[in-house]
C-alpha positions as CSV (number, residue, x, y, z in Angstrom):
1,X,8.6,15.6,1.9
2,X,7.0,16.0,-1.3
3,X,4.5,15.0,-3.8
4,X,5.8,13.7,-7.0
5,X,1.8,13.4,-7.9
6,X,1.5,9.8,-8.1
7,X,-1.2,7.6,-6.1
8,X,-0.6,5.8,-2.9
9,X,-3.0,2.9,-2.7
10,X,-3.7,2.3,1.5
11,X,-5.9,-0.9,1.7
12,X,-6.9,-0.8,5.6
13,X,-10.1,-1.9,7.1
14,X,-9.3,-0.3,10.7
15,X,-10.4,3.4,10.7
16,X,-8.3,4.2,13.4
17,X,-5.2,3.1,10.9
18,X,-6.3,5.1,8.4
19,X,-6.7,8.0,10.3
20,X,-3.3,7.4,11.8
21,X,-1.8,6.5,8.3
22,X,-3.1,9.6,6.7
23,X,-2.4,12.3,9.6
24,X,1.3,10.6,9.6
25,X,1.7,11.4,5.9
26,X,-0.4,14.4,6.2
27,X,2.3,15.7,8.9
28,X,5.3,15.2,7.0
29,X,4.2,17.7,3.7
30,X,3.8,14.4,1.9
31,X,1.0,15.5,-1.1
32,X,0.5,12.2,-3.2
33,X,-3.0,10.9,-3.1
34,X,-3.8,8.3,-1.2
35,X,-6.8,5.9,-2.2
36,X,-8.3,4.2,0.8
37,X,-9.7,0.8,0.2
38,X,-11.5,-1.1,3.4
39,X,-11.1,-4.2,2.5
40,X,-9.0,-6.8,-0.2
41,X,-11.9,-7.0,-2.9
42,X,-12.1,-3.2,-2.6
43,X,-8.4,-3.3,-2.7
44,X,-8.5,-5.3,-6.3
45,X,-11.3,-3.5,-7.8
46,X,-9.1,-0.2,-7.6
47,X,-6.0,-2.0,-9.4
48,X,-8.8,-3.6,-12.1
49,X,-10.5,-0.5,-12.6
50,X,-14.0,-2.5,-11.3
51,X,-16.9,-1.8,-10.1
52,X,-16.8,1.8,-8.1
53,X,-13.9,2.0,-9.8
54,X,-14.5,1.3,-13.2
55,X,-14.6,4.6,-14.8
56,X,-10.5,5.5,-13.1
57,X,-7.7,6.7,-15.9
58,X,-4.6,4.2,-16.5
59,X,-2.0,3.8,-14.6
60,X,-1.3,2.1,-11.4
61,X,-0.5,3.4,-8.1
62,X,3.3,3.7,-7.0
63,X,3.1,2.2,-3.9
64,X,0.8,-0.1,-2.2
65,X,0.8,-0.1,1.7
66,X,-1.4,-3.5,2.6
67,X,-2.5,-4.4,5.7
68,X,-2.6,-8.6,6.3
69,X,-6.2,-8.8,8.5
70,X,-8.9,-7.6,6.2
71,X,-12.5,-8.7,5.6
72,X,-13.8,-10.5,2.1
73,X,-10.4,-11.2,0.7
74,X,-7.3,-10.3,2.8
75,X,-4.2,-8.9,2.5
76,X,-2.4,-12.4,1.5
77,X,-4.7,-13.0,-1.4
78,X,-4.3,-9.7,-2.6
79,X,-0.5,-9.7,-2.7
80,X,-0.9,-13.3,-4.3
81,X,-3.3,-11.9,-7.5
82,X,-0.9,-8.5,-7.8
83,X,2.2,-10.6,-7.6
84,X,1.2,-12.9,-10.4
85,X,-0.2,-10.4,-13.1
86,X,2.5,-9.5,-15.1
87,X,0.8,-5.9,-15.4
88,X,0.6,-5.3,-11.8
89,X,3.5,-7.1,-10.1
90,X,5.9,-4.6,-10.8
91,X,4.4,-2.0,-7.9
92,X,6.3,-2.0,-4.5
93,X,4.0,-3.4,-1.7
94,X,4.8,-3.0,1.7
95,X,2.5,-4.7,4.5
96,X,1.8,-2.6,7.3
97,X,0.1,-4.7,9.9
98,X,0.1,-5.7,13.4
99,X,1.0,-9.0,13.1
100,X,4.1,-10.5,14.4
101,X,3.3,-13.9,13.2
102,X,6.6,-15.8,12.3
103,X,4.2,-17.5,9.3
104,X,2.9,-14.0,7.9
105,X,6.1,-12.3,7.7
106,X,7.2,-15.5,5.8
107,X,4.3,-16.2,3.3
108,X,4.2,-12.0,2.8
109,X,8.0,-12.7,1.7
110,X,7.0,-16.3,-0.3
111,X,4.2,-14.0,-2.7
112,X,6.6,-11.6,-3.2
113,X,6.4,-8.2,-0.9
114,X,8.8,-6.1,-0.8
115,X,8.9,-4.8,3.0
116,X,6.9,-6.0,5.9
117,X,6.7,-3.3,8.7
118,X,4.5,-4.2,11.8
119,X,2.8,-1.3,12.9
120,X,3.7,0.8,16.1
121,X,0.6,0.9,18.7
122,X,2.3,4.6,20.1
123,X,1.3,7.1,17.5
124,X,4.9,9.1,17.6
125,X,6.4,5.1,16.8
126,X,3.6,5.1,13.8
127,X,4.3,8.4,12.3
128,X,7.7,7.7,12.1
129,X,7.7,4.6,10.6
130,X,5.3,6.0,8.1
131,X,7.4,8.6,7.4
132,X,10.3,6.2,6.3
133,X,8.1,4.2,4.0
134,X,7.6,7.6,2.6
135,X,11.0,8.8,2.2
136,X,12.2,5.7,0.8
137,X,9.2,4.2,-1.4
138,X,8.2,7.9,-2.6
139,X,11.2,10.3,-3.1
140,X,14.4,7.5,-2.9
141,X,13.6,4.3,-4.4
142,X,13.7,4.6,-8.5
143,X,10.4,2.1,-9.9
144,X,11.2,0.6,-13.3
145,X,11.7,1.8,-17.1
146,X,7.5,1.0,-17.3
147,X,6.9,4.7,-15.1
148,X,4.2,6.1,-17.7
149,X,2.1,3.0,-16.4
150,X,2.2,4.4,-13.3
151,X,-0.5,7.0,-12.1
C-alpha cells in the first residue's frame, strides 16, 4: 500500500488495539498518519481543532476508524456529533470494535457509519482486516468533490 498523505484519525482507548492497529498498517507499507485519540472527547477535540489540538492546520482527516467502548464520551456519541455537522459528516467512519451486539451494529448504522467491522482477537485475523479497510477506504474508495477540506 501507499500513502496518499492524508490523516487517519484512530480513536481507541485499548493500547493493545492501537498497537495492533498501527503494526497492521505499519506492515502493509501503508504511510498516512495516523492520530491516536484515547478516548471520544479526545476524539472530538481533534476534528474541532480544541484544546491540545487547537493550534492543527484545516482540513479533516480521510478516514475515521472508531471504536464503540470508550471512556468520557464514546464511540456512539461521537459518530452522532460528526454525523450531524454538515462540515464533518462527509468523512467515512468505520467502527472497529469488539462488539457483536445486535443493537450496536444497528444504532452505528441509524447515526450514519459507513462500515462496522468487529475486530479479530487472532492478530493475523486483525492485520488482515486492517489491511482491507486500508485498501478500500485509502487507495479505492473516491471521497467527495470537497477533497481540499481534507488533510
Amino acid at each position: 500500500m501507499e500513502s496518499n498523505g492524508r490523516t487517519i484519525l484512530l480513536a481507541e482507548d485499548n493500547p493493545l488495539d492501537i498497537e495492533l492497529t498501527l503494526a497492521a498498517f505499519q506492515e502493509h507499507g501503508l504511510t498516512n498518519e495516523i492520530v491516536v485519540a484515547r478516548d471520544g472527547v479526545e476524539a472530538l477535540d481533534y476534528l474541532y481543532r480544541r484544546n491540545q489540538y487547537a493550534g492543527q492546520p484545516a482540513g479533516h482527516p480521510l478516514l475515521i476508524l472508531l471504536d464503540l467502548k470508550m471512556p468520557r464520551v464514546d464511540g456512539l456519541e461521537v459518530l452522532r456529533q460528526i454525523k450531524q455537522d454538515p462540515d464533518l459528516r462527509v468523512i467515512p467512519i468505520v467502527m472497529l470494535t469488539s462488539s457483536r451486539e445486535e443493537q450496536d451494529i444497528v444504532e452505528s448504522y441509524n447515526l450514519g457509519a459507513n462500515a462496522y467491522v468487529v475486530k479479530p482477537v487472532a492478530f493475523e485475523a486483525f492485520v488482515g482486516v486492517v489491511k482491507q479497510i486500508g485498501l478500500f477506504w485509502i487507495l479505492i474508495n473516491e471521497p467527495p468533490a470537497r477533497r481540499g477540506t481534507y488533510a
